[in-house]
N, C-alpha and C positions, 0 to 999 in steps of 0.2 A: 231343167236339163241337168242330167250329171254329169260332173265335171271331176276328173282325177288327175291330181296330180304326184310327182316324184319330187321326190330332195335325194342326187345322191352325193353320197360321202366324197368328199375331196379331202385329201392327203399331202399333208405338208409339215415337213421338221426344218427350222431354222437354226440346227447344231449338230454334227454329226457324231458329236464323241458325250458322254459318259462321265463324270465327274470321279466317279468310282461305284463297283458294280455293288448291288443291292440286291443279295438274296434272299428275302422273304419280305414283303411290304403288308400292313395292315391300310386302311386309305378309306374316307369316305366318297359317294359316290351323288351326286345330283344331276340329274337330267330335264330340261326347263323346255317345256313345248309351247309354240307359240302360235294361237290358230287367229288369223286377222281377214275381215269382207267388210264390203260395201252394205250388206246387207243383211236377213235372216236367210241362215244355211236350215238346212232339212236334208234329211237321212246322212247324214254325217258318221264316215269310219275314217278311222286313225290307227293307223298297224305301223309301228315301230320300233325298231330295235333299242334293246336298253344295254344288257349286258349277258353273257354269256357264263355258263358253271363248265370245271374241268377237271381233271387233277391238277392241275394248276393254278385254278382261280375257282374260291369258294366264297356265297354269301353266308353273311352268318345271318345277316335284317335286310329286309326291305319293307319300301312302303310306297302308295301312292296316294297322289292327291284327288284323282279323277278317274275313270274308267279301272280297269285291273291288268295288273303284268302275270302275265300265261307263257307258261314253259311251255317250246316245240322243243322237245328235243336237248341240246343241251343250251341252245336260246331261252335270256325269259325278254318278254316283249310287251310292250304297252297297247294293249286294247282298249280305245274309247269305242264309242257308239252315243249319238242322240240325235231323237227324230226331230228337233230344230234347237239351233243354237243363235246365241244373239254373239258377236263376237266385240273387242278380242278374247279369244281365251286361254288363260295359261292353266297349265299340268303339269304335276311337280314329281318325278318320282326319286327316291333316296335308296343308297342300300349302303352297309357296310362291307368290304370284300377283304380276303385274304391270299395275297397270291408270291406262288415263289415257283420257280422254273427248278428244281433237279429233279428231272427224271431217273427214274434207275433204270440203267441200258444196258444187261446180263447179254445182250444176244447180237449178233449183225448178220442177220438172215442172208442167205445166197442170193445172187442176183435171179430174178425172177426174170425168163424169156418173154415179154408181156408189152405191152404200148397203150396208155390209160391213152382215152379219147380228149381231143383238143377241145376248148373253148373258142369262141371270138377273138377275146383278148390271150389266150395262153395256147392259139393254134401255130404249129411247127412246121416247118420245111423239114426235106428228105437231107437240106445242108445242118439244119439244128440238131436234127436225128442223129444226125453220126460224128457231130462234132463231142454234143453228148456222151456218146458213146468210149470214143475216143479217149476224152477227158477222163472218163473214169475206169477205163480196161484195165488200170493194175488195181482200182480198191478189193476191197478185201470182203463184201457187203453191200448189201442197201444198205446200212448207214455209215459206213464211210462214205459209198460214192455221195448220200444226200451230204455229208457235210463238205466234200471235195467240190460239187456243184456251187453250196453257198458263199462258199471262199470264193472261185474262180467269178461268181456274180458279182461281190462285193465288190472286188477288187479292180475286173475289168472295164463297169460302171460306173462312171462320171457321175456324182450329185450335180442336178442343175435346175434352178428354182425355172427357167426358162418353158419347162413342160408342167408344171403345177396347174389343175385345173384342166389337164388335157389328156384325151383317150390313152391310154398304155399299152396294145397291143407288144407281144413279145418278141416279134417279127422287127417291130420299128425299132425298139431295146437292141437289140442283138443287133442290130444294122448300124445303127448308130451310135452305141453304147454310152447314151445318157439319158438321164431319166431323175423323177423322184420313187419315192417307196413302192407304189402302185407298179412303178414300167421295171424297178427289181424284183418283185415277187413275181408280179406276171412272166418274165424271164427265169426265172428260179423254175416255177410251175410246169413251164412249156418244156426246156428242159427236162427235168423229172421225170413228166410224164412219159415223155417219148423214151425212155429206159428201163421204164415197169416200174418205177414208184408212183405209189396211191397218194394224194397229194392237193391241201386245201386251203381257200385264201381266209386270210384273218381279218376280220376289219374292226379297228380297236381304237387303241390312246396308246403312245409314251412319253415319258419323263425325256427333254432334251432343252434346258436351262428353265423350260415352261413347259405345259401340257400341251400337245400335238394329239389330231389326231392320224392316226397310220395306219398300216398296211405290214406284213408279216406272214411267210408258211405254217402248213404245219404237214408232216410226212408222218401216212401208216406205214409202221417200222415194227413189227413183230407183234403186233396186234395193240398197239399205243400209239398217241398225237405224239409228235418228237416235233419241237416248234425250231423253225429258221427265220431269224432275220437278216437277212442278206445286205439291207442299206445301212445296219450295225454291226455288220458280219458275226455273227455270234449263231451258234448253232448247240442248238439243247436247253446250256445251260444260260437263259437267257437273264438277262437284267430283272430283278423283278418287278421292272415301273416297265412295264407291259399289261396293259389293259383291256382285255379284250371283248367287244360287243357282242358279233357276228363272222358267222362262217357261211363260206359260198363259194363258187366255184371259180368265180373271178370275180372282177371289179363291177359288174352289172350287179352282182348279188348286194350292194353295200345300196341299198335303198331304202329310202323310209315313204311308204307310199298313203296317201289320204284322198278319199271321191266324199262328194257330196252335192247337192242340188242346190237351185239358187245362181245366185250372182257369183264372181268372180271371189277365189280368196286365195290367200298363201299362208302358209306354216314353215317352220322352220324350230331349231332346236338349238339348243347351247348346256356342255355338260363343263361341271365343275368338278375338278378331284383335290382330295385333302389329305394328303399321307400323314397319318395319325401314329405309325410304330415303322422301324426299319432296320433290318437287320444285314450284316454282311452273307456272302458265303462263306459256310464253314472252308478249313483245310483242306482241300481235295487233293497235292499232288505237293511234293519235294522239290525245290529246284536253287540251286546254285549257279553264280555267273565268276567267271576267270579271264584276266586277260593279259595276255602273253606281249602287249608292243603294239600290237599290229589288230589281230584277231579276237573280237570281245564273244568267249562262249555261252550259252545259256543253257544248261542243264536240266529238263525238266521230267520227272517220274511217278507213274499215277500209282500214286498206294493204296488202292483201294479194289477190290473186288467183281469191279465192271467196267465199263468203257466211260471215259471220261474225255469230253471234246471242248475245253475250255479258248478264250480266246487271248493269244496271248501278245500285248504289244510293249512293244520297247523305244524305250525315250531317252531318247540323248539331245544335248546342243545340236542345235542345226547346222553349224559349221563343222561339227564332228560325223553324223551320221542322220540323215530322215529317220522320221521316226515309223517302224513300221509294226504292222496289223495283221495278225495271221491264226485260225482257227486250226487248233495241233488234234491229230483225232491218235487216243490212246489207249490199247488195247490192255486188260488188268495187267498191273506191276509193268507195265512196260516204259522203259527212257528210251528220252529222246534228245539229239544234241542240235544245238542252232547254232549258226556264229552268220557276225555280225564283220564286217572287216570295217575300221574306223579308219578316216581322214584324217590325220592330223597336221597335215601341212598347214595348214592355214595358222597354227599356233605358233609358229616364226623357228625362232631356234635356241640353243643355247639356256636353256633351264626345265625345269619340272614344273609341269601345270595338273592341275586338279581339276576332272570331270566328272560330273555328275550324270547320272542315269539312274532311271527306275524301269525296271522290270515287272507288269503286272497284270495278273489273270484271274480267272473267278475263285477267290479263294486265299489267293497269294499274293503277294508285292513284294520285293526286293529293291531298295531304294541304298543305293551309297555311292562310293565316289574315286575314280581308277584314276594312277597317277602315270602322265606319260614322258617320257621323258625324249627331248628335241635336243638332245646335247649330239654335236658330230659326232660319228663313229671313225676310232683312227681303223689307217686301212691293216688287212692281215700283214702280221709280220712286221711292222712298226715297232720301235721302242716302246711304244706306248702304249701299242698292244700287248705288249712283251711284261712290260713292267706294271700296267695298272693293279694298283691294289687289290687285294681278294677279300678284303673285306667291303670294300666300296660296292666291289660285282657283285656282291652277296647281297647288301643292301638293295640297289638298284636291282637285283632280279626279284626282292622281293615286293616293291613298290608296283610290280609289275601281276600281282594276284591280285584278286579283289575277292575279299571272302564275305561270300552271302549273309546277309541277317532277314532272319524270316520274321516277317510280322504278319497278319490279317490286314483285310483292309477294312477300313471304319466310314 
């Protein structure tokens, strides 16, 4: 009798943040198949995914131990076949890859009057449709509104280990707005689609303190993949410890499927990655932070030639400010200003204290240390407003800039 079975991909990150972002990664690549029966199998096929070529991810070697990896498209995949096997059997395939996320992004096409067809897992309501919609009626693009969409996913979805291992429809996301990787892309997806962006599921690997495997977009955007990740909010320019297998149209597509005749057997896979070279992103964009007392600025301006949608968050003390996470979309040479209003009550009174903060995006970091000062203010019209020193004020307003030092991040 033939007998077929599935393995599909479950998606699970145990860290939501980024050590520091990694522009171009060199990495080796092993993928370990494991075929186990009671008995002798006959006519034995094995179709599985390995890894995937892109502008963004290129093999330089591969190899296999057993059957051969055949490229569909821009998939390459492990094809066994034997007309009996004695089991267990393992299969061993290796590659080396090179992968880095900057797209060049010269264009952000008009919105297209269009509605791409739903999936199971990425099918929409007439409320998703035009909340969509909504959402992005001032972008400027399909690729602003895609990045305005992956923000608004990130942000407004709950990580919660609680659904790991369970269906992700985009319907249930959006209703309940928690999820792992899977129920934000599936949400990202559904979205998109239903506002004329052309729009594809990733099913991969990333770096989050250990290798994970995950789930990620990717948007046709002027006749290119422009990749999102919405559970790392990052849009473009993505982390380059992004890995990716398989493209499908949602989470049904992330299968490794095996038949064969015989008695009873299961397979399964385990893939190992080795980051061998790693590079920052270069300098993409200018940016300055000031702070006046009250109001901490962030200053940031793309000097470069094309659209630049980096992700930029800011760290302070947790009794001064949460730390927050926001994908900036920037059209050439254009600035933009953020502020931040800081808390500092909780620092008592009566002296100068020293905060630290870092400022840091793909390309840039801004790390130093603003001084604020909690001494009373006499009121107007006081002696002592009258008479305070003018070199003291001069001081004290200058205590109150913080001037940028730019470095790369490593």
């Amino acid at each position: 009798m033939m007998r077929t079975r599935e393995a599909l991909l479950l998606f699970i990150l145990l860290n939501l943040s980024f050590s520091a972002y990694s522009g171009r990664m060199v990495a080796s690549v092993e993928k370990e198949w494991l075929i186990e029966s009671n008995g002798t199998l006959g006519n034995v096929l094995l179709n599985s995914s390995f890894l995937s070529e892109s502008q963004y991810q290129r093999m330089t070697s591969m190899n296999v131990s057993d059957g051969e990896l055949v490229r569909y498209g821009d998939e390459v995949r492990l094809i066994y076949r034997a007309d009996s096997l004695n089991t267990p059997k393992r299969i061993t395939a290796t590659a080396t890859i090179e992968v880095s996320y900057m797209p060049a992004l010269p264009a952000n096409p008009p919105h297209a009057n269009i509605s791409y067809p739903s999936t199971e897992f990425t099918n929409y309501t007439a409320e998703m449709a035009q909340f969509a919609s909504s959402q992005t009626s001032s972008s400027s693009g399909q690729l602003h509104a895609a990045a305005i969409l992956t923000d608004w996913v990130s942000k407004n979805v709950r990580y919660s280990m609680a659904f790991w291992g369970r269906d992700a429809p985009a319907q249930d996301t959006y209703a309940g707005r928690e999820a792992v990787c899977v129920g934000y892309t599936h949400l990202l997806l559904a979205l998109a689609r239903s506002i004329g962006l052309e729009s594809r599921y990733v099913s991969g690997y990333v770096f989050s303190d250990a290798w994970q495997e995950h789930a990620w977009a990717e948007f046709n955007i002027g006749g290119q993949w422009v990749p999102a990740d919405p559970t790392f909010r990052e849009f473009a320019f993505l982390d380059a410890r992004h890995v990716a297998s398989r493209y499908s149209d949602d989470q049904s597509g992330a299968v490794d499927r095996m038949s064969a005749r015989g008695g009873d057997f299961s397979f399964s896979s385990i893939t190992h990655i080795l980051i061998t070279e790693s590079a920052p992103f270069p300098e993409q964009a200018a940016a300055y932070a000031a702070f006046d007392g009250t109001e901490f600025t962030v200053v940031v301006t793309n000097t470069g030639s094309t659209y630049f949608t980096p992700t930029l968050t800011a760290t302070f003390p947790p009794y001064i400010h949460r730390e927050e996470r926001g994908i900036l979309f920037l059209a050439p040479a254009e600035r933009k200003t953020i502020s931040y209003s800081l808390d500092t009550s909780s620092l008592g009174g009566g002296g100068y204290y020293t905060v630290p903060y870092i400022i840091s995006m793909q390309g840039t970091e801004i790390s130093d240390d603003i001084t604020v000062s909690r001494f009373q203010q006499p009121a107007p019209g006081s002696a002592a407003s009258s008479s305070a020193c003018p070199v003291a004020l001069a001081l004290l307003a200058s205590l109150f800039i913080a001037i940028a030092r730019y470095k790369p991040n490593v």
